[in-house]
C-alpha positions in Angstrom: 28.2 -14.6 8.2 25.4 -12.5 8.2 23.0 -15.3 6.4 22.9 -17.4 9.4 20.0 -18.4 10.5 18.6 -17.2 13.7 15.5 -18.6 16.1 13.5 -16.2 17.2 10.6 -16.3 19.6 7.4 -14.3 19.4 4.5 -14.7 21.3 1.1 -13.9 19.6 -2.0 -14.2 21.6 -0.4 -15.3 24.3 1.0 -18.3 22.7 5.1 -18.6 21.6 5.9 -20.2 17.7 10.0 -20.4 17.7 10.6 -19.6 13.8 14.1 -19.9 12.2 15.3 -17.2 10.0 18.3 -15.6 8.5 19.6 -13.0 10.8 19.4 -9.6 8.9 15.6 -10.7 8.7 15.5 -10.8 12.4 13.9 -7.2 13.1 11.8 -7.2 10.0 10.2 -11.1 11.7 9.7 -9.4 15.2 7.6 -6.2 13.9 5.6 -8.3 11.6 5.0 -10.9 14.6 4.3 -7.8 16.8 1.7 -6.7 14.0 0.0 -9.6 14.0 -0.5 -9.9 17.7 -2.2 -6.3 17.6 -4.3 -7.4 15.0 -5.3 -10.4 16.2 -6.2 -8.7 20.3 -8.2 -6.1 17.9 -10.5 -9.1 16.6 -10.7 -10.9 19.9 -11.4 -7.9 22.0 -14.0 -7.1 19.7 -15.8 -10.1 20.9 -17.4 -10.9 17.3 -14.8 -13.6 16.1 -14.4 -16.9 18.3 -11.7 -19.3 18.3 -8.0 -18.9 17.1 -8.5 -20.5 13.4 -10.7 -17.8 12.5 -9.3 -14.8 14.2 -6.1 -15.6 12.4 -7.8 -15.7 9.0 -10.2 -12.6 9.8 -6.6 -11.1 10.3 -4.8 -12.3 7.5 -7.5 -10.9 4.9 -7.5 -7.5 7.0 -4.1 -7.6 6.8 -4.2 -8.3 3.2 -6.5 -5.9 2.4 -4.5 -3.2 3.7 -1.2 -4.4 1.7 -3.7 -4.2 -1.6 -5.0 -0.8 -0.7 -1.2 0.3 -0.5 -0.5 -0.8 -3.4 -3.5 0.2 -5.3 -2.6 3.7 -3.5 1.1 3.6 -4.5 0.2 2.8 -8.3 -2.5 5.7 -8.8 0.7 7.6 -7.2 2.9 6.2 -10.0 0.5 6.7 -12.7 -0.3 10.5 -11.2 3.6 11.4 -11.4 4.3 9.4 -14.6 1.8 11.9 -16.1 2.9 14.6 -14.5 6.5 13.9 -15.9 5.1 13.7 -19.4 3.3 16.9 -19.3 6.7 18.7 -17.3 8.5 17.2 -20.6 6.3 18.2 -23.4 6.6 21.7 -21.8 9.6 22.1 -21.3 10.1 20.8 -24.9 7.7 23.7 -26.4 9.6 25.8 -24.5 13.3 24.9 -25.7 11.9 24.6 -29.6 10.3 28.0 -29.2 13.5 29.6 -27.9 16.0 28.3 -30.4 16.8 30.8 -33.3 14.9 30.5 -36.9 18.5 29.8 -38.5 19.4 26.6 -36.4 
């Protein structure tokens, strides 16, 4: 069953958390764990955060930003080709009424 769950190890900061989840997720737990650890060295090697707690929360709001630019980014995209779909439309409209015989 692919639903089963699955413990997986990843080591962030040098430090292993065992987490339980189904198996499909599996990959998807890994790359985020792996994404995390980068983030984390990035904060640490920059020498200007100290201690774990607060690395881990300077990454998480980084982190979060990011998702929130994305998806500010990915809605203006939305909105961009929603209008540009209307406009496409309403052309394409004028056109077909402009091209149809007076007698139909």
């Amino acid at each position: 069953m692919s639903g089963d769950p699955s413990r997986v190890t990843v080591k962030i900061l040098e430090k292993e958390y065992h987490v339980t989840c189904p198996a499909e997720e599996r990959a998807a737990l890994v790359d985020s764990a792996e994404y995390l650890n980068r983030k984390m060295r990035e904060i640490r090697d920059s020498g200007k955060v100290i201690g774990l707690d607060r690395i881990a929360v300077m990454a998480a709001l980084n982190i979060v930003n990011e998702l929130l630019q994305s998806r500010g980014h990915d809605e203006g995209v939305e909105t961009d080709l929603a209008a540009r779909l209307k406009a496409m439309r309403e052309r394409i409209e004028s056109a077909l009424t402009r091209s149809q015989p007076l007698g139909n």
